[in-house]
C-alpha positions in Angstrom: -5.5 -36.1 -0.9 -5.0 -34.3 2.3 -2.4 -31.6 2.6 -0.8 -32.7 4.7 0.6 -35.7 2.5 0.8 -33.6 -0.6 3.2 -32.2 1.4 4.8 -34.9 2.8 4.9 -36.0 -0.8 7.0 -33.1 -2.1 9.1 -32.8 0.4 10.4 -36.3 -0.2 10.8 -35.2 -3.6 13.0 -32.3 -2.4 14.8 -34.8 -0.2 15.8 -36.9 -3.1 16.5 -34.0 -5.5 19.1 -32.9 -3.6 20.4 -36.2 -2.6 20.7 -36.2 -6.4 21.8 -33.5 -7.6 19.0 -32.6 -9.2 18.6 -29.0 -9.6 15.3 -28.9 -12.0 13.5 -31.4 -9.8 14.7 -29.0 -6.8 13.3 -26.1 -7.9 10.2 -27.3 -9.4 9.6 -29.0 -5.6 10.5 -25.9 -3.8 7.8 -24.3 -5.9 5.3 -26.2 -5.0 6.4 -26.5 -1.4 6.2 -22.7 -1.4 2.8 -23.1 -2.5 1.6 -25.8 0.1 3.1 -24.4 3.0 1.1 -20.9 2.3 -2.1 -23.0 2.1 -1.4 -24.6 5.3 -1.1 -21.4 7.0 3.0 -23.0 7.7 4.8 -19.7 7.1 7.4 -20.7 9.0 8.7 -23.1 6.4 7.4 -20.5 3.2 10.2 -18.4 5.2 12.8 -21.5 5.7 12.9 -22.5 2.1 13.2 -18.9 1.3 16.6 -18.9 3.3 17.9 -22.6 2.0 17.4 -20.7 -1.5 19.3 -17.9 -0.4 22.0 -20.5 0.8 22.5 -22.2 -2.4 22.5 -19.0 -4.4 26.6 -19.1 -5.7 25.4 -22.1 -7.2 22.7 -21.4 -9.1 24.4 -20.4 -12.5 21.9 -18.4 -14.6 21.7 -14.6 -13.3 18.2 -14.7 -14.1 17.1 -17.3 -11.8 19.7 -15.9 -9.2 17.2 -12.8 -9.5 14.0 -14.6 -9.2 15.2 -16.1 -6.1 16.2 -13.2 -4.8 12.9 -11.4 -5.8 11.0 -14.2 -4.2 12.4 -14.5 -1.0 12.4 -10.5 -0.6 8.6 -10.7 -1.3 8.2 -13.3 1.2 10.5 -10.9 3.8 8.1 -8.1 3.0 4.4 -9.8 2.9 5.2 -12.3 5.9 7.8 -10.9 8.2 7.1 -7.5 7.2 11.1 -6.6 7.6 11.0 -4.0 4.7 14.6 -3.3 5.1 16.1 -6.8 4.6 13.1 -7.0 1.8 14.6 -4.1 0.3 18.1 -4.8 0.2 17.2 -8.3 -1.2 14.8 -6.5 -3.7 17.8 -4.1 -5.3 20.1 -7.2 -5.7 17.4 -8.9 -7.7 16.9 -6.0 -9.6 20.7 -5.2 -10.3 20.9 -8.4 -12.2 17.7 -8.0 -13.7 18.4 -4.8 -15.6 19.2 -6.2 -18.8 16.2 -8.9 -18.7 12.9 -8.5 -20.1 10.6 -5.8 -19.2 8.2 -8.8 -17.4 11.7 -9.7 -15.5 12.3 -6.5 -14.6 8.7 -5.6 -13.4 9.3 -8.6 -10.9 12.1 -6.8 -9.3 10.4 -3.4 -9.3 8.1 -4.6 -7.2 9.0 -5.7 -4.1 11.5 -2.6 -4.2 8.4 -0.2 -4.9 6.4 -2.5 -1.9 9.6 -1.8 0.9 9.7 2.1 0.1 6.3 2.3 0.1 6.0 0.8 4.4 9.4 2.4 5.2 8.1 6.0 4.5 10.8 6.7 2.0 8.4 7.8 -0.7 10.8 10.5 -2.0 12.8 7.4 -3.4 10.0 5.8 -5.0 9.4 8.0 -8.8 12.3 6.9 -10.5 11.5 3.0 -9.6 7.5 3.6 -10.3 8.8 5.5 -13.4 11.2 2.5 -14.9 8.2 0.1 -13.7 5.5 2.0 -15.7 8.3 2.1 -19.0 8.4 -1.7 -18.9 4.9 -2.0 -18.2 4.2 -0.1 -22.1 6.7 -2.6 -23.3 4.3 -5.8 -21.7 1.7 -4.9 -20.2 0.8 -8.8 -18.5 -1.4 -7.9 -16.2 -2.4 -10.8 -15.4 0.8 -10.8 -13.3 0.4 -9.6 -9.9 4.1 -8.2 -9.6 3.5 -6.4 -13.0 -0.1 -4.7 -12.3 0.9 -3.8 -8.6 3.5 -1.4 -9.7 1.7 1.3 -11.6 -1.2 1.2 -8.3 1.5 1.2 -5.3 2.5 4.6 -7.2 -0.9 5.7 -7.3 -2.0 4.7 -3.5 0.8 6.9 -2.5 -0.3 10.1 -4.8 -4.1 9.1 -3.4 -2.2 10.1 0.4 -0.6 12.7 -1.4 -3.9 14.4 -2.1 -3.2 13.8 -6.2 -5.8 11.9 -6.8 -6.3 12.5 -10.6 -2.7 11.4 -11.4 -3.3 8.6 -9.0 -6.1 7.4 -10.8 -4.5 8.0 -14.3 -2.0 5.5 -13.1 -4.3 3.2 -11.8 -6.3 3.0 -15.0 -3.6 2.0 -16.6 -4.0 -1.5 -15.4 -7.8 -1.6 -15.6 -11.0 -2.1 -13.6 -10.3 -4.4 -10.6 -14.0 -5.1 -10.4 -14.1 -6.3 -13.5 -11.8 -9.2 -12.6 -12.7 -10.4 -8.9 -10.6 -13.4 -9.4 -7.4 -11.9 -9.6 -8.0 -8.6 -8.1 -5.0 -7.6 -5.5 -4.9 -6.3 -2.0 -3.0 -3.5 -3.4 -5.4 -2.5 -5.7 -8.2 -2.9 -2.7 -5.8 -0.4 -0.3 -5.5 2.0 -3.6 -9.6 1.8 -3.7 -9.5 3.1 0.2 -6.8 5.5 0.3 -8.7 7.1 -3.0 -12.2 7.2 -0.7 -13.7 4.4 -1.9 -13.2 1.2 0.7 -16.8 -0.2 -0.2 -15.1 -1.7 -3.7 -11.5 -2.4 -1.6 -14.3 -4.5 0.6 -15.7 -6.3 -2.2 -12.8 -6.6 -3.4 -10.9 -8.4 -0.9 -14.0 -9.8 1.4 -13.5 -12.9 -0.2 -10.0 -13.4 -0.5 -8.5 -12.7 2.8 -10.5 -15.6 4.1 -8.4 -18.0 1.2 -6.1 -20.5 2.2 -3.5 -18.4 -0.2 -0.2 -16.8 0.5 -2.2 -13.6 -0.5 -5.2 -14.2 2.1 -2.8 -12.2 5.0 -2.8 -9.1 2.3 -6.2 -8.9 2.0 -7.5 -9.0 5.2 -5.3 -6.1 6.1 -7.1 -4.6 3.3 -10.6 -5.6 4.3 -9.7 -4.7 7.9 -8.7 -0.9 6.5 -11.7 -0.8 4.0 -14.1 -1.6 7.4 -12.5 0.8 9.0 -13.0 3.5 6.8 -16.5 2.5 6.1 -16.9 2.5 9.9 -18.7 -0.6 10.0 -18.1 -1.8 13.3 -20.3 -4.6 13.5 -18.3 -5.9 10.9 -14.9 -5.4 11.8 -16.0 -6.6 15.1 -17.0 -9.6 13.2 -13.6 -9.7 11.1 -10.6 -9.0 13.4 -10.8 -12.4 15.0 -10.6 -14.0 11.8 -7.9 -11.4 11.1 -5.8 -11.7 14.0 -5.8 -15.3 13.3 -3.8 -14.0 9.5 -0.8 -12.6 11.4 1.8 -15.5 10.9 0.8 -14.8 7.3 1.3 -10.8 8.0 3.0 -9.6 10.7 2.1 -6.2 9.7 -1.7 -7.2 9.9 -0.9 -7.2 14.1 -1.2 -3.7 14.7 -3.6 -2.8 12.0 -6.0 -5.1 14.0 -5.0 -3.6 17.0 -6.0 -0.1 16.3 -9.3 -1.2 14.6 -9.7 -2.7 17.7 -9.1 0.9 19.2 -11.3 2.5 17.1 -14.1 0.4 17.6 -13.4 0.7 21.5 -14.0 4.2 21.2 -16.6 4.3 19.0 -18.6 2.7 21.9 -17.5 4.8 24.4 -14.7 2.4 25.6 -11.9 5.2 26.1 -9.7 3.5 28.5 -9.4 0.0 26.0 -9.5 2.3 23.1 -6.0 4.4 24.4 -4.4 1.2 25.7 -5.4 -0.4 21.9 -4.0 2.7 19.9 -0.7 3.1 22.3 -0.1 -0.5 21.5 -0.7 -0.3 17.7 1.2 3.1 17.8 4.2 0.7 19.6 3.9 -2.2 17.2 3.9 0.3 13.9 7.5 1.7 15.4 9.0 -1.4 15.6 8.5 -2.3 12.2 9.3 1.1 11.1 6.2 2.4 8.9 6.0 6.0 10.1 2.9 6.8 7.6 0.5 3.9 9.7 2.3 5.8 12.9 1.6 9.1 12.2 -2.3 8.0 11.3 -2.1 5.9 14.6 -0.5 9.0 16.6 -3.9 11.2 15.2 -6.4 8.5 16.6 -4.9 9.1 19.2 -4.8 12.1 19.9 -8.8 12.2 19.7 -8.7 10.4 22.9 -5.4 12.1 24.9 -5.9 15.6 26.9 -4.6 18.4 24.9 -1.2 17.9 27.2 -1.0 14.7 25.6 -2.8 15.3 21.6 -0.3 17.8 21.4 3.2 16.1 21.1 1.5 13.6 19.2 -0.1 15.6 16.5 3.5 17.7 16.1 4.9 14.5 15.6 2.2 12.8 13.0 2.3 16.6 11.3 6.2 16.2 10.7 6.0 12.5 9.0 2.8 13.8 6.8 5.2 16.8 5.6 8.0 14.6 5.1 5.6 12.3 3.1 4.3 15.2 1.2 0.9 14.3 2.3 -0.9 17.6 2.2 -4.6 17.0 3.0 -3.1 14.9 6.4 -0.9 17.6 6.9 -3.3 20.3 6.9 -6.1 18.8 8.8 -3.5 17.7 11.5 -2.4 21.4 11.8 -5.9 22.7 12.0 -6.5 20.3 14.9 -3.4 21.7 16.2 -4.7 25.7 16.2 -7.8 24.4 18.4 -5.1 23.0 21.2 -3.6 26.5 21.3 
């Protein structure tokens, strides 16, 4: 059957839930909507039922599912519209009435919280929420979940930036070898595999699935489009980034990742005017949506191409997020750049 009347399908089922007052049949239909919709590429409605859930949520009686819906729909905020701070606020409601669930319950509200602080550079925040996450992970360790095996690897991508990588990996190990399990690999554990210096397996790992018709396929072509990048395989991100670009209703975030890949790969051919124009815009897109780590790594790019009038303001700036980050190597090669402008 086409999807496009599966879809009609379900929503008449929705239609006459509600008409009904049907709450189970609603639910079960949203689901599957949620699921359709992301298959369609229509994240525009994945967003929409997100909010007519939110609507409705005094009259959902059972705290628990008031959390998952909560959890959801911050997800959704986070993956899709990339507005980590509504996410985040949506994330810590979920997770205030999840606190006396079950340690699977309470890794789905960990999550999205760990996923907000992680974007919005406020990584000093993060330990005590990657600390309860890891607790509850010991108590059930599913990870077969997404939401629980993400948690203990978003703490370990930021220790990779951090420059501590054998804690990082100590916590990535704890959910086991991503290669080992293509199938349900995530594009966390692909930007873990690049921000520890290995984007060959993030590419192998996400090559496949950011082309999916999947709510996830947006996440991992941010990943593949980082892993290129660092594998400086510009044929192939050449290749990618219109496929890409083509993801970014499904990740608004994936917009200026694409555009400074497209920056770098302008000046790695010698392109310098297209490959400042690229990196000012990216640099401009990353402030709007308020992730100062991708800025301050945008800012050094460009830098590489600016006079030293110019590289100079920029690296001061990139070298005060990396030591507000407590990213030491970043820090230090930014302020070594810095002594050969002086």
């Amino acid at each position: 059957m086409p999807i496009g009347e599966r879809i009609a399908d379900v929503e008449r089922a929705l239609a006459a839930g509600e008409a009904a007052g049907l709450p189970e049949l609603v639910s079960s239909a949203t689901s599957a909507l949620r699921v359709l919709y992301g298959v369609a590429g229509r994240y525009r409605e994945v967003l929409a039922l997100g909010r007519r859930e939110l609507d409705g949520l005094a009259e959902v009686g059972s705290r628990l599912e008031q959390a998952d819906i909560l959890r959801t729909v911050s997800v959704l905020t986070i993956n899709i519209s990339a507005r980590f701070e509504e996410g985040l606020d949506l994330a810590r409601r979920s997770h205030a009435l999840s606190v006396d669930a079950s340690p699977h319950q309470l890794m789905h509200a960990t999550w999205p919280m760990m996923a907000a602080l992680y974007h919005l550079g406020r990584w000093g925040e993060l330990p005590p929420t990657v600390d309860e996450h890891v607790a509850a992970f010991s108590q059930d360790p599913a990870v077969i979940c997404q939401f629980v095996r993400d948690g203990p690897v978003i703490g370990a991508t930021i220790l990779a930036h951090q420059g501590e990588l054998k804690r990082a990996r100590q916590l990535a190990d704890m959910v086991g070898e991503p290669m080992h399990d293509l199938d349900s690999a995530s594009a966390w554990q692909a930007m873990f595999a690049t921000a520890s210096g290995d984007p060959e397996t993030a590419r192998r790992l996400s090559v496949d699935k950011a082309l999916e018709p999947q709510l996830y396929g947006p996440q991992h072509a941010l990943a593949l489009v980082e892993a290129l990048v660092a594998l400086e395989d510009w044929t192939s991100v050449g290749e990618f980034l219109p496929r890409a670009r083509a993801r970014v209703a499904g990740n608004a975030l994936l917009a200026p990742v694409c555009k400074r890949a497209e920056g770098l790969a302008h000046a790695q051919a010698g392109r310098a005017r297209e490959a400042v124009r690229a990196l000012r815009r990216a640099l401009a897109l990353f402030e709007r949506l308020s992730v100062p780590f991708e800025a301050a790594r945008t800012r050094e790019h460009l830098a590489a191409m600016e006079p030293a009038a110019a590289a100079r303001p920029l690296l001061e700036a990139a070298r005060s997020t990396y030591e507000r980050l407590e990213c030491t190597p970043r820090q230090h090669a930014v302020q070594a750049r810095l002594l050969t402008l002086a």
